[in-house]
Z-matrix of the N, CA and C atoms (Angstrom, degrees):
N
C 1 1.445
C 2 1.528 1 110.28
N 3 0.932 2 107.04 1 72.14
C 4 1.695 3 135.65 2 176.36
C 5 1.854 4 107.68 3 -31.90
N 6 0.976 5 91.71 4 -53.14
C 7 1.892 6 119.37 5 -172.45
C 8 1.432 7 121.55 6 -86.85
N 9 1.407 8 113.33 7 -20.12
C 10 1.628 9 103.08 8 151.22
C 11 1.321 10 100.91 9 -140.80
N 12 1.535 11 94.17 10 160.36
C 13 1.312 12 149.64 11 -173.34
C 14 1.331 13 120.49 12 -31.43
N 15 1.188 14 158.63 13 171.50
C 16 1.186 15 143.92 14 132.65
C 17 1.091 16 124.34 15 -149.37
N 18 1.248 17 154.67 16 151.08
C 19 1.392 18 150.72 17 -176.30
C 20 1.707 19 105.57 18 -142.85
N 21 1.500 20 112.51 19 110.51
C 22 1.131 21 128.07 20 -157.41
C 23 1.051 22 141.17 21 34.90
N 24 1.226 23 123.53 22 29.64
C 25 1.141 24 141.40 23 170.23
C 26 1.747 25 134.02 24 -74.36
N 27 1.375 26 99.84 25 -50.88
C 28 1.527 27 111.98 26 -169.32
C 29 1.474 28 106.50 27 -110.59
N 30 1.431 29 114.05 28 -44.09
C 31 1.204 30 129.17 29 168.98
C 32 1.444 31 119.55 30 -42.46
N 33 0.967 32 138.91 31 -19.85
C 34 1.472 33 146.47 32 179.67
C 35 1.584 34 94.97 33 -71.25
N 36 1.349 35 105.69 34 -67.38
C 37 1.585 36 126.16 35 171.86
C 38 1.301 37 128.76 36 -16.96
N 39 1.740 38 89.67 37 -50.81
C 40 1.772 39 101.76 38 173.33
C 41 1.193 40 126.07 39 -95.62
N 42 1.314 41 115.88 40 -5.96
C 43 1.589 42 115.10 41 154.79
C 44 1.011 43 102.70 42 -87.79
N 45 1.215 44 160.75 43 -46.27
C 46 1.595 45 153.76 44 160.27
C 47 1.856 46 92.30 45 -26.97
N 48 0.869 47 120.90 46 -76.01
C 49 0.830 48 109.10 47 -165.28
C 50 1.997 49 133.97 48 -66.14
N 51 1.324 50 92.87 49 -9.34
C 52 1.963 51 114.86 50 173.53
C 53 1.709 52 79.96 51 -85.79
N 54 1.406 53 125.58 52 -68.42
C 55 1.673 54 105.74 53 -172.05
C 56 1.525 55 126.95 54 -43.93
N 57 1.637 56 112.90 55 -43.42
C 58 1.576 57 111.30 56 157.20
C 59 1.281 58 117.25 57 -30.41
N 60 1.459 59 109.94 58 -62.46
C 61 1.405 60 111.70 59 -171.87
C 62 1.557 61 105.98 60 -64.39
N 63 0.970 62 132.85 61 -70.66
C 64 1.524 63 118.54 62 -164.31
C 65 1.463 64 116.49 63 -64.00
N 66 1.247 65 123.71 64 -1.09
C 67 1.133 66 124.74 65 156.95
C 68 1.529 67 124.39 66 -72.35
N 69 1.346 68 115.32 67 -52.94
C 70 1.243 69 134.14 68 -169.83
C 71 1.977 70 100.73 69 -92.13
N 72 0.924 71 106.59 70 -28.17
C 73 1.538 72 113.36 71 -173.34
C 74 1.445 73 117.81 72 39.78
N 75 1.669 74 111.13 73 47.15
C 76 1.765 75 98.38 74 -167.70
C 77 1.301 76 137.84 75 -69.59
N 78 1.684 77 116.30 76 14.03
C 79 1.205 78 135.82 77 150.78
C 80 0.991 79 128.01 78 -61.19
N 81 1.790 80 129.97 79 -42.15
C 82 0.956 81 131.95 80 -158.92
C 83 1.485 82 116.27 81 83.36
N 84 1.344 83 124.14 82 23.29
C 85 1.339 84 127.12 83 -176.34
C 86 1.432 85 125.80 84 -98.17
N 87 1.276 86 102.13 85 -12.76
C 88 1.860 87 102.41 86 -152.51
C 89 1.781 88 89.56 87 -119.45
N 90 0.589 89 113.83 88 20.52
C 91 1.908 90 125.24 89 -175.39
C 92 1.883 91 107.89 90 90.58
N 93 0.983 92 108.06 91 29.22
C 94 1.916 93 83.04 92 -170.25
C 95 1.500 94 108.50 93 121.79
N 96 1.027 95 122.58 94 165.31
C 97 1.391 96 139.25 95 169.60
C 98 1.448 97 110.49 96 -86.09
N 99 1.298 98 131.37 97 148.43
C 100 1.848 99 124.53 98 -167.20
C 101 1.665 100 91.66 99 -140.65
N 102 1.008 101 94.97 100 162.80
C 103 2.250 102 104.49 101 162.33
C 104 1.354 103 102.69 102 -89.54
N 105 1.702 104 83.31 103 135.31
C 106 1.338 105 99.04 104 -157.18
C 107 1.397 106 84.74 105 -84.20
N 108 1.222 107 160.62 106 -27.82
C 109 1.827 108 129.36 107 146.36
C 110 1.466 109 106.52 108 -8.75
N 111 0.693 110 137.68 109 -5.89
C 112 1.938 111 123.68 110 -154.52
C 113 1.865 112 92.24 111 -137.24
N 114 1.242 113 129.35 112 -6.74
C 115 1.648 114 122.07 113 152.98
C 116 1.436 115 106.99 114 -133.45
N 117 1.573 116 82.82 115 157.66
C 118 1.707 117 103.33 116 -170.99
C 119 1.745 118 73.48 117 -124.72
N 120 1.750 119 76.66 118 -158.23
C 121 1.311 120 113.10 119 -167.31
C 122 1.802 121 113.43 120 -125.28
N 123 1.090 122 138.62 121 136.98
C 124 1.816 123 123.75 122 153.77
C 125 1.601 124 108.75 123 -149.31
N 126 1.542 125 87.43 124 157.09
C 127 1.426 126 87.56 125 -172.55
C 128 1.723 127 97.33 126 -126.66
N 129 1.604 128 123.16 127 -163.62
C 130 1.176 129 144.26 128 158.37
C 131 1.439 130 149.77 129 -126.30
N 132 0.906 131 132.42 130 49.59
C 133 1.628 132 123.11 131 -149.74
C 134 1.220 133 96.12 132 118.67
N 135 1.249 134 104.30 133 -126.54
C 136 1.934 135 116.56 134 -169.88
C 137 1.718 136 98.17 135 -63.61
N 138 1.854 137 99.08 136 -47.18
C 139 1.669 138 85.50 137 -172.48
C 140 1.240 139 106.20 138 -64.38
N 141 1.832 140 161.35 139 -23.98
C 142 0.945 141 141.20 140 168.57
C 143 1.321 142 128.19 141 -40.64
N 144 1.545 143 109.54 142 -44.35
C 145 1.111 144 117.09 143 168.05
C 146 1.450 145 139.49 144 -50.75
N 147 1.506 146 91.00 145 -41.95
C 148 1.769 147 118.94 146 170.42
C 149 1.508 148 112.07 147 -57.31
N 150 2.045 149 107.35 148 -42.24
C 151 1.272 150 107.22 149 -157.63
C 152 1.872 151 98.86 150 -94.01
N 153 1.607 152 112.46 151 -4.72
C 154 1.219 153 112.65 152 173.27
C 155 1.848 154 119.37 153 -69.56
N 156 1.424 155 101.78 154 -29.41
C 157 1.517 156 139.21 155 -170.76
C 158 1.757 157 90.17 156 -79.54
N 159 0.749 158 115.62 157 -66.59
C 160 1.425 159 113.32 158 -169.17
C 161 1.481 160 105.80 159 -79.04
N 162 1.279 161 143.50 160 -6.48
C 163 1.679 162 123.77 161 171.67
C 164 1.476 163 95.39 162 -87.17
N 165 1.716 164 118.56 163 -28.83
C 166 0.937 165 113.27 164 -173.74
C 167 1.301 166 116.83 165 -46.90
N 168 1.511 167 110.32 166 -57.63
C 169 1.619 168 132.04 167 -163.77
C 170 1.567 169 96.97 168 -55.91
N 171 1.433 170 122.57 169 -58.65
C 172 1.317 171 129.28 170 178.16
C 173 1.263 172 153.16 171 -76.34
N 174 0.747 173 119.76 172 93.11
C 175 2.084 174 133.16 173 -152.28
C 176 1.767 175 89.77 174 -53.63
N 177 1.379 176 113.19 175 -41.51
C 178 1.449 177 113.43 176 -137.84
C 179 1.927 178 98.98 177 -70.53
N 180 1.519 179 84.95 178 -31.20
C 181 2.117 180 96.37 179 -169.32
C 182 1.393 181 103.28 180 -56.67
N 183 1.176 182 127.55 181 120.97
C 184 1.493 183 135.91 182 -158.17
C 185 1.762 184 93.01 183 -84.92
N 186 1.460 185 127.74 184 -33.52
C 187 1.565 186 126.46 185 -170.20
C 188 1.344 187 109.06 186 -175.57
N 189 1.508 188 102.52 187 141.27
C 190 1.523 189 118.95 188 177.30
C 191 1.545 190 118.49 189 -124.48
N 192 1.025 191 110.76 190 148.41
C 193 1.668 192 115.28 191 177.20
C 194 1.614 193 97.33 192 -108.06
N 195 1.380 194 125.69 193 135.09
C 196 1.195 195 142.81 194 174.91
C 197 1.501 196 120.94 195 -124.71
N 198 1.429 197 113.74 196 100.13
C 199 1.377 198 119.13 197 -151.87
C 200 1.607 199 94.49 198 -114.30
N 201 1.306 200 126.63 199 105.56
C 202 1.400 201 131.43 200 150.97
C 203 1.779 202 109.08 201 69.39
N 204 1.191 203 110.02 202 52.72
C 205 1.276 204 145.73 203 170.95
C 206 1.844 205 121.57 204 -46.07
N 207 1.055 206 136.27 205 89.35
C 208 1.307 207 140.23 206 143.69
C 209 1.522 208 152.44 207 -19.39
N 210 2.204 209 74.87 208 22.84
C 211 1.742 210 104.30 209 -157.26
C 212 1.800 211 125.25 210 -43.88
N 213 1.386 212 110.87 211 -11.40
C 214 1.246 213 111.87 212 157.28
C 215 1.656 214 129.31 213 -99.73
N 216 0.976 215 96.03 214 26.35
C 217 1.907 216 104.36 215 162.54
C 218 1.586 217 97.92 216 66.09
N 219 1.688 218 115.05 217 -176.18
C 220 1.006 219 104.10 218 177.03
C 221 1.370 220 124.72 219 -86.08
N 222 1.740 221 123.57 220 21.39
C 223 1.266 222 103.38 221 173.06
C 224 2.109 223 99.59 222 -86.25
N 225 1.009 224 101.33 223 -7.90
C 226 1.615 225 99.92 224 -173.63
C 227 1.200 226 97.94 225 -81.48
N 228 1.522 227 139.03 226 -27.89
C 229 1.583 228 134.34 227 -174.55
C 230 1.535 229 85.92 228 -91.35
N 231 1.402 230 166.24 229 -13.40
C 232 1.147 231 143.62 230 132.20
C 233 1.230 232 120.33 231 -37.82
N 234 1.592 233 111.61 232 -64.67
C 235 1.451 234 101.91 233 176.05
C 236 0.968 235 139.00 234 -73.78
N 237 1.275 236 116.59 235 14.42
C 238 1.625 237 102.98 236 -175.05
C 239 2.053 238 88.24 237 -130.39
N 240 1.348 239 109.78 238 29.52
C 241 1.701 240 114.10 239 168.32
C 242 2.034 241 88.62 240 -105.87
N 243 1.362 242 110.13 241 -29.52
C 244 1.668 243 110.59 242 -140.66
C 245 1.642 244 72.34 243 -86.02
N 246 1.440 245 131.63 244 -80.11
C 247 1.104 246 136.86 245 -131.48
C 248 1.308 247 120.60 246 -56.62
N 249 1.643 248 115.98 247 -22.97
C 250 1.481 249 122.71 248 155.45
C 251 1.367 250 114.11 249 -30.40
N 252 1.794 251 119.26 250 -66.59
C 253 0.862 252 113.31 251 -120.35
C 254 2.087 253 88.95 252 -115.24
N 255 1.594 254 98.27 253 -12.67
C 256 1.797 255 120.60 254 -179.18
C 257 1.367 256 102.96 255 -79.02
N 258 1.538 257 118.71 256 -50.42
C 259 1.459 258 118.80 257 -124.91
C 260 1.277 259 147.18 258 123.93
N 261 1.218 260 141.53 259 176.78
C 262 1.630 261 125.41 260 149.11
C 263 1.436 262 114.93 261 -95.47
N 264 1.804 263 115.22 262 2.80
C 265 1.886 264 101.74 263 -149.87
C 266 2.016 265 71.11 264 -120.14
N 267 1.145 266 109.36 265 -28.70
C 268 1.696 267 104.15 266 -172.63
C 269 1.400 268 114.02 267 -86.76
N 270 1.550 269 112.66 268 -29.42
C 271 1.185 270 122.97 269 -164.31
C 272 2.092 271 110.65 270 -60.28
N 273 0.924 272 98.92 271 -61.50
C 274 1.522 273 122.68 272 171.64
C 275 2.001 274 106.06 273 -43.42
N 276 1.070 275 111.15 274 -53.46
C 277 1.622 276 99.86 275 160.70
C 278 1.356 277 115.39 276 -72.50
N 279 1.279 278 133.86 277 -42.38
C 280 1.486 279 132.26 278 -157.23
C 281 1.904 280 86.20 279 -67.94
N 282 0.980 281 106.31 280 -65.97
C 283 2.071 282 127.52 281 -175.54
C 284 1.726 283 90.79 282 -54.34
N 285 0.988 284 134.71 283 -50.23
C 286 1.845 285 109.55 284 173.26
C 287 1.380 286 117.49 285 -59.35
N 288 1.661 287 135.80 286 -40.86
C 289 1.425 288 160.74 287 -132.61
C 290 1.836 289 82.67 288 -97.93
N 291 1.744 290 110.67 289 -52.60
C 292 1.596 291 108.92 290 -171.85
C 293 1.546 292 91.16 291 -63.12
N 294 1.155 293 119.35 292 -61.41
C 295 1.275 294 122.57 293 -138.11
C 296 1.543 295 105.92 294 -76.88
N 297 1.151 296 119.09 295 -27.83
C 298 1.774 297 134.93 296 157.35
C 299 1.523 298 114.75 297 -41.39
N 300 1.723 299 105.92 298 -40.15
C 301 1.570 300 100.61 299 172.34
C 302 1.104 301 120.93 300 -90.40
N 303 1.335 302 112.91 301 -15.36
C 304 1.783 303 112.50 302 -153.61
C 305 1.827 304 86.26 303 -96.29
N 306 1.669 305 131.52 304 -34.33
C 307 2.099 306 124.31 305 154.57
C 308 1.448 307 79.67 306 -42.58
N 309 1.023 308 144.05 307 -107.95
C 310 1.579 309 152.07 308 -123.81
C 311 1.367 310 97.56 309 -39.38
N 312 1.351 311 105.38 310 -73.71
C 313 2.084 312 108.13 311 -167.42
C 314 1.528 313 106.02 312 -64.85
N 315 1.366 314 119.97 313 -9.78
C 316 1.177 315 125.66 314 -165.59
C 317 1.846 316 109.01 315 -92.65
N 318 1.685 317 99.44 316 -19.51
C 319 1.358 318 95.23 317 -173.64
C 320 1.312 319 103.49 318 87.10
N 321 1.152 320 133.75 319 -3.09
C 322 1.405 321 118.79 320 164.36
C 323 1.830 322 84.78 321 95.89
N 324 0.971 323 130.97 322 -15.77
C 325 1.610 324 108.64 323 161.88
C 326 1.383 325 135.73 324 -88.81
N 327 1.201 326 113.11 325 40.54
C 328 1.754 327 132.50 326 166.82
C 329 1.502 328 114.91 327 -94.53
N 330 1.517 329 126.66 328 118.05
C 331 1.143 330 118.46 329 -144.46
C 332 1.338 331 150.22 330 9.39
N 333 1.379 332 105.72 331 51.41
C 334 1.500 333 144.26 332 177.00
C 335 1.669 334 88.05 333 -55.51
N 336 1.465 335 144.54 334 -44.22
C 337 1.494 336 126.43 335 170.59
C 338 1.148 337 129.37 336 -99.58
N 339 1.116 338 139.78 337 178.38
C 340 1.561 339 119.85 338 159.98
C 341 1.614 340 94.86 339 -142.14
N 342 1.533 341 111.36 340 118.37
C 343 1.260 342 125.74 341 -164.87
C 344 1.458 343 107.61 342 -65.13
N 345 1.352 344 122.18 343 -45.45
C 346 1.556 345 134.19 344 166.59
C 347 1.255 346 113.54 345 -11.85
N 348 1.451 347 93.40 346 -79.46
C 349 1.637 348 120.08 347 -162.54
C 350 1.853 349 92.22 348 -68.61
N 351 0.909 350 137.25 349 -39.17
C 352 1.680 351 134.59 350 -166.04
C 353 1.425 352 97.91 351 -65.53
N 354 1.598 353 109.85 352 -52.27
C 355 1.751 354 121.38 353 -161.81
C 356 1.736 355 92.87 354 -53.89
N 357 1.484 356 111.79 355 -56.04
C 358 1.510 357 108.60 356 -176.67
C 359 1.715 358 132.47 357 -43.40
N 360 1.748 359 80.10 358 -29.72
C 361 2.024 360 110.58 359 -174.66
C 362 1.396 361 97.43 360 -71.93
N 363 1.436 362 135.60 361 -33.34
C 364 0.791 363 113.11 362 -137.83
C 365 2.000 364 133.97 363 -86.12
N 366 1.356 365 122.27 364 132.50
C 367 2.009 366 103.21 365 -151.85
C 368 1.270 367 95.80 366 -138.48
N 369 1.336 368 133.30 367 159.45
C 370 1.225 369 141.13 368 -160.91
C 371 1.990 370 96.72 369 132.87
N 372 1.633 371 104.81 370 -150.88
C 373 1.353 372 117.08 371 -178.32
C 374 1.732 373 103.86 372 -68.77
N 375 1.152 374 125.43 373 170.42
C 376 1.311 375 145.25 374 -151.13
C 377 2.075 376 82.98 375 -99.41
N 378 1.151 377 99.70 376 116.69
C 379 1.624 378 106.08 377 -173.08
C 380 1.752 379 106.38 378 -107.12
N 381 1.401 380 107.28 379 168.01
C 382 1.710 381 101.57 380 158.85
C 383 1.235 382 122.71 381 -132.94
N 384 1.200 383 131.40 382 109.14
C 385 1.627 384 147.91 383 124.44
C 386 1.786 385 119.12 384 -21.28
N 387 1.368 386 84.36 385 121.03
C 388 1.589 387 96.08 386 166.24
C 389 1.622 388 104.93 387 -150.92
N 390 1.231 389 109.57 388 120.33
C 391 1.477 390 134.44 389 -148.14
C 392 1.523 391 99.12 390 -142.32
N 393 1.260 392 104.13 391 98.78
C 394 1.596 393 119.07 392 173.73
C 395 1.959 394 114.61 393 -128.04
N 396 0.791 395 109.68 394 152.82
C 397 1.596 396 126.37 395 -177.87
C 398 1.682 397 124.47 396 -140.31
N 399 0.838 398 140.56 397 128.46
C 400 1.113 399 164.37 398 -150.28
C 401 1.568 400 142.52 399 -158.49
C-alpha cells in the first residue's frame, strides 16, 4: 500500500522479513545459512521502534539493540512538535485532532502497536535487550 502511510505497522514485517533472509540466506549470498541464535535485529530512531515491534512479534530473534526509540508512536512525535508552539492545555487537543486524521488516512494503521507494552508481553526463551537513548 504504496499510498498510505503507516507508522509501525508493516515495517516490523520487513525487517522480519530481511532477518529471514540473512538467516536462511536462500540465495546463497551472505556466506551460507547460520543459527539464527547467532542474529538479532537493531534499529535507530523510527527503525528502533520498528526493530522493538518486531523482536516483540518474534520469539525466534535471540537479541535486539534499540537505539533512541520513538516509544510513544507517532502521536508522541506530534506532540512533542505541537506543544512548543500550543502549550501543555492546547497541545493535547491540537496532537489528538492530527493524530485522529493521520488513523483515518492511515487506515487505522498508525500506531496500530505499542512497542512498550509488547517488550513487557514478551515469553518464550530468556532473550536480550539492549535499549539505549541519546
Amino acid at each position: 500500500h504504496p499510498s498510505v502511510y503507516t507508522w509501525g505497522y508493516d515495517v516490523p514485517m520487513d525487517l522480519l522479513g530481511a532477518w529471514d533472509y540473512a538467516v536462511d540466506d536462500p540465495e546463497g549470498k551472505l556466506g551460507g545459512k547460520v543459527d539464527r541464535s547467532n542474529v538479532g535485529i537493531m534499529g535507530f530512531s523510527a527503525g528502533a521502534y520498528h526493530a522493538a515491534i518486531a523482536f516483540s512479534l518474534e520469539p525466534r530473534v535471540p537479541a535486539a539493540w534499540i537505539d533512541s526509540a520513538p516509544w510513544s508512536g507517532l502521536y508522541g512525535e506530534i506532540y512533542s512538535r505541537v506543544r512548543p508552539m500550543a502549550g501543555k492545555y492546547i497541545a493535547p487537543v491540537v496532537a489528538s485532532v492530527i493524530h485522529f486524521w493521520a488513523r483515518f488516512f492511515g487506515g487505522g494503521m498508525v500506531d496500530y502497536y505499542n512497542p512498550i507494552a509488547m517488550l513487557t508481553q514478551c515469553s518464550g526463551p530468556p532473550r536480550h535487550v539492549a535499549i539505549v537513548h541519546g
